[in-house]
Backbone bond lengths (Angstrom), bond angles and torsions (degrees), N, CA, C in turn:
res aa  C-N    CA-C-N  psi(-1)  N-CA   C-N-CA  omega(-1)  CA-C   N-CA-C  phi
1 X - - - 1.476 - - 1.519 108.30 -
2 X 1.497 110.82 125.72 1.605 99.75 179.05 1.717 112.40 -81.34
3 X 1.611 102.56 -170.64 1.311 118.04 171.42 1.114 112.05 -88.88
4 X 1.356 132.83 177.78 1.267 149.01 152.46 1.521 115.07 -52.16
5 X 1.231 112.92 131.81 2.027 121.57 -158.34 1.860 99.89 -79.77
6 X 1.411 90.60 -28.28 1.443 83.71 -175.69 1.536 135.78 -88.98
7 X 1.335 84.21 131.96 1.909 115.00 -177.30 1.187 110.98 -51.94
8 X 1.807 113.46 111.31 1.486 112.38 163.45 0.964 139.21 -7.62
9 X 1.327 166.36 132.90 1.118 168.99 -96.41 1.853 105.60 -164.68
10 X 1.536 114.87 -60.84 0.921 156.01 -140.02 1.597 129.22 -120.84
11 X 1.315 146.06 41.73 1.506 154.32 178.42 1.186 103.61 -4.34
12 X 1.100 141.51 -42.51 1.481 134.69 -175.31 1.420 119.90 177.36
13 X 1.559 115.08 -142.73 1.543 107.30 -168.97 1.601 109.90 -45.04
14 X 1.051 128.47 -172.48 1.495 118.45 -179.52 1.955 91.96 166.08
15 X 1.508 94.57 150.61 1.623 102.63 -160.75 1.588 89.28 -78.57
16 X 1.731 98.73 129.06 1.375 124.01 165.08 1.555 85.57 96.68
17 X 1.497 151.04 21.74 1.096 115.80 117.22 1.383 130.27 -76.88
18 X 1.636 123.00 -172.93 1.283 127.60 -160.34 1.873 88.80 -86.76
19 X 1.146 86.46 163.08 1.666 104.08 164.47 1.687 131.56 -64.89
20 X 1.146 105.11 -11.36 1.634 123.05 137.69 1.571 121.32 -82.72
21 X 1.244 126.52 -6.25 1.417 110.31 140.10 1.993 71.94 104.35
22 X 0.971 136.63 -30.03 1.880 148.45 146.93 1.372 100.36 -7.10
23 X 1.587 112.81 133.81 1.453 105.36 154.06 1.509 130.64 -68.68
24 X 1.007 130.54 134.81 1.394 135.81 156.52 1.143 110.59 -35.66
25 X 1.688 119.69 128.03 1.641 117.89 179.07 1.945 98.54 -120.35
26 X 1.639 113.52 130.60 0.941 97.94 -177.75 1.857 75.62 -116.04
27 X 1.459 118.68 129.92 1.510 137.57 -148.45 1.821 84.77 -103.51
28 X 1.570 128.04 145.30 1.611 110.08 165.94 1.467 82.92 -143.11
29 X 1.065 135.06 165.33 1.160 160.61 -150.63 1.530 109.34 -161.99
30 X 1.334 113.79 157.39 1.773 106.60 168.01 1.510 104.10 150.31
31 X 1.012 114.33 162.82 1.888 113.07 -164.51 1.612 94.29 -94.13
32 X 1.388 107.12 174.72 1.510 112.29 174.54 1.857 135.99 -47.16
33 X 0.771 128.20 153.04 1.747 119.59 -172.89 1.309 106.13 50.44
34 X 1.476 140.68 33.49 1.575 152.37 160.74 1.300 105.36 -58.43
35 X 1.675 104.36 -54.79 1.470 98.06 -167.91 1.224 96.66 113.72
36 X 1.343 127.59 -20.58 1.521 129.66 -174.03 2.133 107.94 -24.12
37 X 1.565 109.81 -66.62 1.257 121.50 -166.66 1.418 117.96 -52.36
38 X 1.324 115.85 -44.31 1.366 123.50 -159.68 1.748 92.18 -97.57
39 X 0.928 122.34 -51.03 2.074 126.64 -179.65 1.492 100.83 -63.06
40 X 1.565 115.95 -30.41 1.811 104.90 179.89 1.877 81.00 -86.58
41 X 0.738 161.43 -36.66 1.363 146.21 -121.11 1.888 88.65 -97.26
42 X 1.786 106.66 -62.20 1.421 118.50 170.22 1.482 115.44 -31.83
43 X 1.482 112.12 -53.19 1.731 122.41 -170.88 1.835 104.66 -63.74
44 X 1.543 108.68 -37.46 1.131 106.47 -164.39 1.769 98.53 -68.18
45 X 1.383 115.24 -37.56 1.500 119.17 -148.90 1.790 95.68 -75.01
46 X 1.232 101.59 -21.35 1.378 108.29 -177.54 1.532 124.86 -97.47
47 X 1.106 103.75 -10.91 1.440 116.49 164.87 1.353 113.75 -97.75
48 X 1.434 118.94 -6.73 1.516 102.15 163.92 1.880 120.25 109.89
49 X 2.281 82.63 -17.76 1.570 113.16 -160.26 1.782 103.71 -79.00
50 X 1.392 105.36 159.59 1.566 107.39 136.21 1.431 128.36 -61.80
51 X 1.586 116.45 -173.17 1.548 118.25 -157.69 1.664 102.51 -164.21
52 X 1.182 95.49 106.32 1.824 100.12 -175.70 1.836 85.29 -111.34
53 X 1.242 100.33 125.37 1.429 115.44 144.07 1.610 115.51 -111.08
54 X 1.328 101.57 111.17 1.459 120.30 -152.69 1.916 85.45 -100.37
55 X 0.939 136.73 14.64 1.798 134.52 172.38 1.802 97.34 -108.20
56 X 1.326 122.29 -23.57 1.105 108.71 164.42 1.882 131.93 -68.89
57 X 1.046 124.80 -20.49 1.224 145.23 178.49 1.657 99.27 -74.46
58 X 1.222 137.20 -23.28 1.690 148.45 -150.81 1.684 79.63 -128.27
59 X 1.008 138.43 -28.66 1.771 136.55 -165.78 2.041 85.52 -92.40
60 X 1.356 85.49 -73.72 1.961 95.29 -174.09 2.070 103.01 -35.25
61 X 1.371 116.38 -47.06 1.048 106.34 -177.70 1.474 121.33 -80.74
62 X 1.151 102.07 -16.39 1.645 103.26 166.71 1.351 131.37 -66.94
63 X 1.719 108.28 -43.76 1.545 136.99 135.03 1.533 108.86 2.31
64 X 1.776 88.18 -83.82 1.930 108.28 -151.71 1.491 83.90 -76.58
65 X 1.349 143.36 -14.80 1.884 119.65 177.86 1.482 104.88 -90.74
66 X 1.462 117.42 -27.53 1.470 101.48 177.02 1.419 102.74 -63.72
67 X 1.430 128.28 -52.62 1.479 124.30 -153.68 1.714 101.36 -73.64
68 X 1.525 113.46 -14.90 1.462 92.09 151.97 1.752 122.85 -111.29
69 X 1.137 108.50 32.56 1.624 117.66 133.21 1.776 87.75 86.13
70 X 1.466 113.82 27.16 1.738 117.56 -170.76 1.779 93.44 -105.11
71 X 1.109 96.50 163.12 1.636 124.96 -158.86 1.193 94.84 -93.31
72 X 1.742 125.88 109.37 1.662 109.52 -169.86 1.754 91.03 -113.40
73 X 1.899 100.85 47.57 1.304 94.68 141.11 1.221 137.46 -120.33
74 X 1.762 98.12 -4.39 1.266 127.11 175.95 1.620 106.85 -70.61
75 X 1.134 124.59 130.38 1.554 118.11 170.93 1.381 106.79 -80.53
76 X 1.389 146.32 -20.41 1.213 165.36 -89.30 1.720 88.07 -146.26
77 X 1.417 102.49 -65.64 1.924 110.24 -173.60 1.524 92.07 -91.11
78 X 1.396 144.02 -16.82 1.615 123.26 167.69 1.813 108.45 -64.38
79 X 1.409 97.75 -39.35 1.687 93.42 173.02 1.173 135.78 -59.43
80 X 1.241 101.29 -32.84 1.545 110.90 164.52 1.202 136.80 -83.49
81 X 1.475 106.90 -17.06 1.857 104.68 158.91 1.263 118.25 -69.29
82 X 1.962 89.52 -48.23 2.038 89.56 161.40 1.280 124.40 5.98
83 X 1.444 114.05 -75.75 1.308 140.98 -118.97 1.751 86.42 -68.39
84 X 1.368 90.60 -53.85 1.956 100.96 -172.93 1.250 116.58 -65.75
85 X 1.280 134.73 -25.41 1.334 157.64 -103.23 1.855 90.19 -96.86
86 X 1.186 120.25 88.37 1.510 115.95 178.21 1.767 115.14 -105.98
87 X 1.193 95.23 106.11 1.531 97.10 -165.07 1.593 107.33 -114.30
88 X 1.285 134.08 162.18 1.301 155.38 -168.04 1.320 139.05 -163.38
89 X 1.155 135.91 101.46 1.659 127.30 -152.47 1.818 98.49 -139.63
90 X 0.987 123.20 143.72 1.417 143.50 -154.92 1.341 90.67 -101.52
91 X 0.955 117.78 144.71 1.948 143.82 162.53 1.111 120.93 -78.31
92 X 1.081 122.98 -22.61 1.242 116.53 -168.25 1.415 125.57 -121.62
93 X 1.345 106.46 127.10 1.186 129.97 -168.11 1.319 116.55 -41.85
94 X 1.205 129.47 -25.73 1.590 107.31 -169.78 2.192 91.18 -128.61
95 X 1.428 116.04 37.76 1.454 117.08 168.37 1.649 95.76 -161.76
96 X 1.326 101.09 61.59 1.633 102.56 164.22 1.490 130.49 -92.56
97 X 1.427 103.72 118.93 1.495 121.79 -162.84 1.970 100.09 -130.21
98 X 1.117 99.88 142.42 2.050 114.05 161.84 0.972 112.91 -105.67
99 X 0.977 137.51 114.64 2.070 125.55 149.66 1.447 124.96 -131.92
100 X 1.572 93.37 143.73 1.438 112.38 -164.89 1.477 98.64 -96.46
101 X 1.449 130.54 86.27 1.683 121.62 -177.36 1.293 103.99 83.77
102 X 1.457 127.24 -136.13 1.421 121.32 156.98 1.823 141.29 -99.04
103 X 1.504 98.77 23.12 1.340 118.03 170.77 1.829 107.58 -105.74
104 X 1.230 88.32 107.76 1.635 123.79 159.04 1.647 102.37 -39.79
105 X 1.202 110.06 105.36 1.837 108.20 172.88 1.007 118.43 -130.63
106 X 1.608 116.92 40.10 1.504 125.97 -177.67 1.378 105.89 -51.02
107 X 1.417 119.59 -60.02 1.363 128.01 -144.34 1.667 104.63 -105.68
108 X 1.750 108.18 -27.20 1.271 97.65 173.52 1.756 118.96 -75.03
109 X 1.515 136.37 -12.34 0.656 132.95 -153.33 1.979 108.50 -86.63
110 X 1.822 87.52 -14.40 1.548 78.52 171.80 1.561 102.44 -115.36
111 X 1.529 102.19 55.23 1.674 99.57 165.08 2.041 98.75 -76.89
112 X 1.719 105.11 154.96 1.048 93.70 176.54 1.790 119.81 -68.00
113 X 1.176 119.09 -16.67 1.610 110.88 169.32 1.308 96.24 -57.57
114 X 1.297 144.97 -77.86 1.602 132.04 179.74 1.156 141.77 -6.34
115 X 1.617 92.95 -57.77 1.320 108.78 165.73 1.567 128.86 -72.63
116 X 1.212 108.55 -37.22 1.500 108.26 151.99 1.579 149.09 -50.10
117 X 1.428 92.30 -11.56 1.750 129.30 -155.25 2.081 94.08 -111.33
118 X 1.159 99.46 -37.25 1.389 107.08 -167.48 1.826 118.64 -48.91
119 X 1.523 105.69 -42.98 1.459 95.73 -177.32 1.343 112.17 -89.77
120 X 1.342 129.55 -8.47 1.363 128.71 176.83 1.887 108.14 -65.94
121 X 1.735 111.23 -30.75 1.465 102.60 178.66 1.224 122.59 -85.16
122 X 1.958 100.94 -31.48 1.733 107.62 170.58 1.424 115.72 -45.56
123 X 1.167 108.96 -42.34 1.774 109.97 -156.17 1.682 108.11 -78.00
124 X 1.622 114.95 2.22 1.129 108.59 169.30 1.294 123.19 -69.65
125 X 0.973 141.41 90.80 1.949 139.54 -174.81 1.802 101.21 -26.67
126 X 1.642 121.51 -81.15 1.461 107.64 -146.34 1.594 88.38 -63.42
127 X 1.456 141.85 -18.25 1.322 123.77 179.96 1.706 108.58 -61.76
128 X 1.075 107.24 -58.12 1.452 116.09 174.62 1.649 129.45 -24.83
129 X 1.462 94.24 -38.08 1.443 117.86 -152.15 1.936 91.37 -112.65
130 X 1.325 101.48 -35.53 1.810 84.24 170.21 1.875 112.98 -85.67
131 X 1.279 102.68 -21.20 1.762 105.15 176.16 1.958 104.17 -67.06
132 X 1.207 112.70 -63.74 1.287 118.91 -170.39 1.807 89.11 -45.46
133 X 0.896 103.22 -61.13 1.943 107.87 -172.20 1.992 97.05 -38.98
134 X 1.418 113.98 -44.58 1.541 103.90 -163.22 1.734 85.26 -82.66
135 X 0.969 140.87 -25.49 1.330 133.75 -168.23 1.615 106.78 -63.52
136 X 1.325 116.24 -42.52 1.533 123.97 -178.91 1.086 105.86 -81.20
137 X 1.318 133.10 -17.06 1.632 142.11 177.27 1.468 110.22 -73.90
138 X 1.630 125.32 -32.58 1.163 134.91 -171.72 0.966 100.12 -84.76
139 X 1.566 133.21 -60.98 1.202 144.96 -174.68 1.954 117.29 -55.33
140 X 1.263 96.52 -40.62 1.381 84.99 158.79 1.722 149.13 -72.37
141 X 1.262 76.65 -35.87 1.992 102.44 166.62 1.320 116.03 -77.80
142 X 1.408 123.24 8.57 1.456 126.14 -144.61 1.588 85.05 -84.48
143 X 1.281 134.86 -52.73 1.204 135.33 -170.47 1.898 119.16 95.05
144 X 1.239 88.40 12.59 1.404 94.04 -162.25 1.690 104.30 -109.92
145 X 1.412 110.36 162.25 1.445 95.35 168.91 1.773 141.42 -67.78
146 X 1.586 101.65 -32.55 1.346 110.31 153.29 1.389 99.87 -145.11
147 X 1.237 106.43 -172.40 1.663 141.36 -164.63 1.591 101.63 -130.87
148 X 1.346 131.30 133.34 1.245 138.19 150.64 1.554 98.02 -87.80
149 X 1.398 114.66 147.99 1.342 111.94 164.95 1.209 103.54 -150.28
150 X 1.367 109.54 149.12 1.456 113.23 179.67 1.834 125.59 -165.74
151 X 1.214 119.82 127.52 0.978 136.01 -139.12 1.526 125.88 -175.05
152 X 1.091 136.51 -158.72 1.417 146.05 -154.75 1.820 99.52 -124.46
153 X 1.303 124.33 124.23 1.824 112.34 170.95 1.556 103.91 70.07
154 X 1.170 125.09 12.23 1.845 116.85 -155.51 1.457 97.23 -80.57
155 X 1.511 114.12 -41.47 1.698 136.44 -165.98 1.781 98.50 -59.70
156 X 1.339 113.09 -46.44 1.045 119.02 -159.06 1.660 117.92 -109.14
157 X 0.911 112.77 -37.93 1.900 126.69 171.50 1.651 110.26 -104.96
158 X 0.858 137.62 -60.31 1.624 132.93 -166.68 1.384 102.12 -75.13
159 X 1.656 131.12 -45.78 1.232 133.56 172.70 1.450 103.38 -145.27
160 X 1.273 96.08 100.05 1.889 98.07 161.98 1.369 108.23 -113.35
161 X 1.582 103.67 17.29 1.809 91.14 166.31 1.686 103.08 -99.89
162 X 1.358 123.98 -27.34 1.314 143.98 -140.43 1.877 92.56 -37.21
163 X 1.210 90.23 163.57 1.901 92.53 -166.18 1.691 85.10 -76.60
164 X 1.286 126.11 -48.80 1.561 115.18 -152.40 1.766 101.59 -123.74
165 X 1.190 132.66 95.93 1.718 157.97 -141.05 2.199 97.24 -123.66
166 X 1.396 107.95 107.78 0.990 122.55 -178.45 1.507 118.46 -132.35
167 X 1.288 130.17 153.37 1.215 117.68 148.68 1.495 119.87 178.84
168 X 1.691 83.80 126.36 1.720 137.81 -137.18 1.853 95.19 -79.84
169 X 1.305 109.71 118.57 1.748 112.24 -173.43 1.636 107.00 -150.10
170 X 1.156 97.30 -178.17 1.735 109.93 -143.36 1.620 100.98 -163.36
171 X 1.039 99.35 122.99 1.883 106.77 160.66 1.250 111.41 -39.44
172 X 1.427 126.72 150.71 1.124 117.56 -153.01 1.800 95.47 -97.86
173 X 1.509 119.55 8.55 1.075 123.48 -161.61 1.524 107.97 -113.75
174 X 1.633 94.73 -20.07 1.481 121.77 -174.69 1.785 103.71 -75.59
175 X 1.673 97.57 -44.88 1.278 98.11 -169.49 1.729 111.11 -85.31
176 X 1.488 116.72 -12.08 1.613 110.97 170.40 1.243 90.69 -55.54
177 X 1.309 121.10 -81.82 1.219 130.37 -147.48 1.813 125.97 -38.43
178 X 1.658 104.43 -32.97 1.114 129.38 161.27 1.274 117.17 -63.66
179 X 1.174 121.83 -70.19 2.034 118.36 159.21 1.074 92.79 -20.05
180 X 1.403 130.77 -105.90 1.007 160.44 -148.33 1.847 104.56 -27.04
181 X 0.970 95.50 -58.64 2.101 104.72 171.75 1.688 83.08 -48.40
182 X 1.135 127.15 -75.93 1.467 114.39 -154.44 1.482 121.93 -56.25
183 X 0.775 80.41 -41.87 2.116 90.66 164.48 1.092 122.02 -119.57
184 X 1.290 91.01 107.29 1.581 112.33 -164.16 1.696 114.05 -109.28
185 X 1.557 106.06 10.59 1.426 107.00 -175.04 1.651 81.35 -100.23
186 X 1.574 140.19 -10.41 1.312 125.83 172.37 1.330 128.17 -97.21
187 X 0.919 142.98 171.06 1.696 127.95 173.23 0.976 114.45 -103.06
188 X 1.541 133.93 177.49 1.660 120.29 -144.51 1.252 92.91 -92.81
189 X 1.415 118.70 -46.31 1.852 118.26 -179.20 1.459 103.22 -38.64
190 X 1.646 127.00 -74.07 1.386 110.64 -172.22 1.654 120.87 -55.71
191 X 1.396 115.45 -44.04 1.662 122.66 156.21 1.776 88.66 -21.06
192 X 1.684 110.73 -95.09 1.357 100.73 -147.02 1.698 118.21 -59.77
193 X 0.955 121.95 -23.64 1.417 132.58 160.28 1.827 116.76 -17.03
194 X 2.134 95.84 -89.20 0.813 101.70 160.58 1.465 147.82 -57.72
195 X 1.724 112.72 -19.97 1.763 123.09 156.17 1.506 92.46 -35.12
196 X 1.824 109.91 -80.26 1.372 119.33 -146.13 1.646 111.53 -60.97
197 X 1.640 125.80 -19.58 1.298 123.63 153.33 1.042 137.43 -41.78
198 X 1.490 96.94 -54.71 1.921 124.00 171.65 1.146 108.91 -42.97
199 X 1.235 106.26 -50.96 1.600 110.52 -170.81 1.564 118.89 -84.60
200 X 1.524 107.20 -21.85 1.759 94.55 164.29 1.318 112.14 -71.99
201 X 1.362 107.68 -41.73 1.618 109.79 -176.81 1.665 123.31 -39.34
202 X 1.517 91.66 -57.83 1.627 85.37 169.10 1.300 122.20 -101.93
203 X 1.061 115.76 15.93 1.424 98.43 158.97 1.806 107.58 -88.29
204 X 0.796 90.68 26.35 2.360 94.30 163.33 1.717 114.04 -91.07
205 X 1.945 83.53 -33.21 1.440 85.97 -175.01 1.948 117.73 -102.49
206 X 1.511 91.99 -30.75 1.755 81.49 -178.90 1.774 92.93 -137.85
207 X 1.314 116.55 157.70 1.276 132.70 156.18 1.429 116.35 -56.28
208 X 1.418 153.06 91.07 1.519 150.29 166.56 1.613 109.80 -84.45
209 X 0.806 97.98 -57.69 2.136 99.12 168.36 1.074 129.50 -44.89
210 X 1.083 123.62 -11.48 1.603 112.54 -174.17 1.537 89.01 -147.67
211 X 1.725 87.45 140.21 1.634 109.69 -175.55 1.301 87.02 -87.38
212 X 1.741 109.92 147.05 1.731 150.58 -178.18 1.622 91.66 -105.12
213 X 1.865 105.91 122.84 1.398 115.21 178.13 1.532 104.57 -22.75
214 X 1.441 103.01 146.52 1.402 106.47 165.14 1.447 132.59 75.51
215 X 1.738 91.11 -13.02 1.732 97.69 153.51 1.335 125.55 -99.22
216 X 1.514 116.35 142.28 1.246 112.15 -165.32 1.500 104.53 -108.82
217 X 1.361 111.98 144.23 1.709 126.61 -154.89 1.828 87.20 -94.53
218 X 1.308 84.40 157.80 1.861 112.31 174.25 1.251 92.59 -143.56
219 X 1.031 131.03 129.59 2.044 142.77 157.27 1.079 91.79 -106.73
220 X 1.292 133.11 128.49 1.127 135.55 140.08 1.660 132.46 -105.68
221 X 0.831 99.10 27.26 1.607 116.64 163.81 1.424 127.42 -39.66
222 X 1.515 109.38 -22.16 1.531 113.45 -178.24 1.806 76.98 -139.02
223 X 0.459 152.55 128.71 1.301 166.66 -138.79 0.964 119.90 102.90
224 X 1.818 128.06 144.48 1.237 155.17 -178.83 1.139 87.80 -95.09
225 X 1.457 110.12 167.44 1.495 131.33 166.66 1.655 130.56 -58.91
226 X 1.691 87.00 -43.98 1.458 84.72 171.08 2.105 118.42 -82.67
227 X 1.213 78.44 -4.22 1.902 84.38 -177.14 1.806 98.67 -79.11
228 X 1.233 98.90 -45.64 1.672 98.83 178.10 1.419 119.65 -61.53
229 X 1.238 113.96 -23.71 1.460 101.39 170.86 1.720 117.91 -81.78
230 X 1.738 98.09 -29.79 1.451 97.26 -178.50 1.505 124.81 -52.66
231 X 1.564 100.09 -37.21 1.419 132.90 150.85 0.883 132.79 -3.37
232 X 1.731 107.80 -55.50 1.306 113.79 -160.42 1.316 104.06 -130.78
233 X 1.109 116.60 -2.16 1.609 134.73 157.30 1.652 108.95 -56.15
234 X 1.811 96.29 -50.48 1.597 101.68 -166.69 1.660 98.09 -56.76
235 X 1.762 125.36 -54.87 1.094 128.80 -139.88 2.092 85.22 -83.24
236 X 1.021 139.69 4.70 1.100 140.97 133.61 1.445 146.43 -54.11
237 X 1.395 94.88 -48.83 1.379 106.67 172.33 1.922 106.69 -65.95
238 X 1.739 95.12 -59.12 1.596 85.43 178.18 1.246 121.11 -75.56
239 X 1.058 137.52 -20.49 1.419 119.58 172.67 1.695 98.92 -64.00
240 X 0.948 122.71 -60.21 1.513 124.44 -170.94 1.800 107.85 -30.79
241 X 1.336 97.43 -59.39 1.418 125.65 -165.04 1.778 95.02 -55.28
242 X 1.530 91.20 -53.10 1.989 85.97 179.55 1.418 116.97 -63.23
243 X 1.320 129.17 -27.74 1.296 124.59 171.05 1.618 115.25 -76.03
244 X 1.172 110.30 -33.78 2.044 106.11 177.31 2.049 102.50 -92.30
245 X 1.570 94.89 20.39 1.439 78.56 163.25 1.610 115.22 90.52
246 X 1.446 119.31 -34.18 1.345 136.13 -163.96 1.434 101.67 -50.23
């Protein structure tokens, strides 16, 4: 499995990394139609940070087992596409690209078969446990001063040390409706349908609803888009600020 293609940014320590010279991880968490991707994506561009969308890597592998025609309900045939499974995703916020080998799967990966395909590969454990492993692998080599990351379990399993631990949620009526704007070739009933699937599905495998000590919640339920990022900017600044003392 490769690394991430993208070229350091950054020679070394650099203001707003850690005192190991480490990127800064600001960790977001949050159930489906949150907003998580696009509000961590905003925070990152404005903080200066990288941007791991860590649900694309679980999309890309869902991808490469359909196109080899494997059952991504079987854990048995997800392991074995595994095996080949060469993936790569860019950091940076304003040249975001996926690829599986040398096919570009930015855009196919959120075909709705994908998305349908998605929790049958998450819920495999050693997949879980070798992705989270490349996720901290990227993030360290990233070269950058921090990392936004955001994803499913991130607060609590991939980084539960991360300096700045959030996770970003929405009425569950708030967030159809939001899907639903984005895909607009579906109607909101099937939109909210499939939300409320998504969300049984993984909740078998990880907790997303409920903040883990020490993470600090954002609802944005009455919030605009741009308020949600301000949001989560603020709970950045002060957490940051409480650790350098400020």
């Amino acid at each position: 499995m490769t690394e991430s293609l993208l070229k350091p940014a950054f020679g070394g320590p650099v203001e707003g990394s850690s005192s190991d010279g480490a990127p800064v991880v600001v960790a977001i968490d949050g159930p489906a139609g949150s907003g998580k991707s696009s509000v961590s994506k905003a925070a990152a561009q404005r903080l200066g940070y990288g941007f791991l969308d860590t649900g694309a890597a679980y999309r890309a592998l869902a991808w490469h087992a359909l196109e080899h025609g494997a059952d991504t309900s079987d854990a048995t045939a997800v392991l074995e596409v595994f095996g080949d499974f060469d993936y790569a995703i860019s950091l940076d916020t304003s040249d975001r690209w996926v690829r599986v080998g040398s096919a570009d799967v930015t855009a196919a990966i959120r075909e709705p078969r994908v998305t349908d395909a998605v929790s049958g590969v998450a819920r495999v454990a050693p997949v879980r446990h070798a992705v989270n492993e490349l996720f901290r692998r990227l993030v360290a080599s990233a070269g950058l001063p921090g990392v936004v990351v955001e994803g499913r379990d991130i607060t609590t399993v991939v980084f539960p040390d991360a300096a700045v631990r959030i996770l970003l949620t929405a009425a569950p009526e708030v967030r159809a409706a939001r899907r639903s704007k984005e895909l607009t070739s579906q109607d909101a009933a099937a939109v909210a349908a499939a939300l409320h699937k998504r969300d049984a599905a993984d909740s078998t495998v990880v907790d997303f609803l409920t903040a883990a000590p020490g993470v600090e919640v954002v609802d944005s339920t009455h919030l605009d888009f741009e308020q949600t990022v301000d949001a989560v900017l603020s709970v950045v600044d002060s957490t940051m600020g409480a650790r350098d003392g400020r």
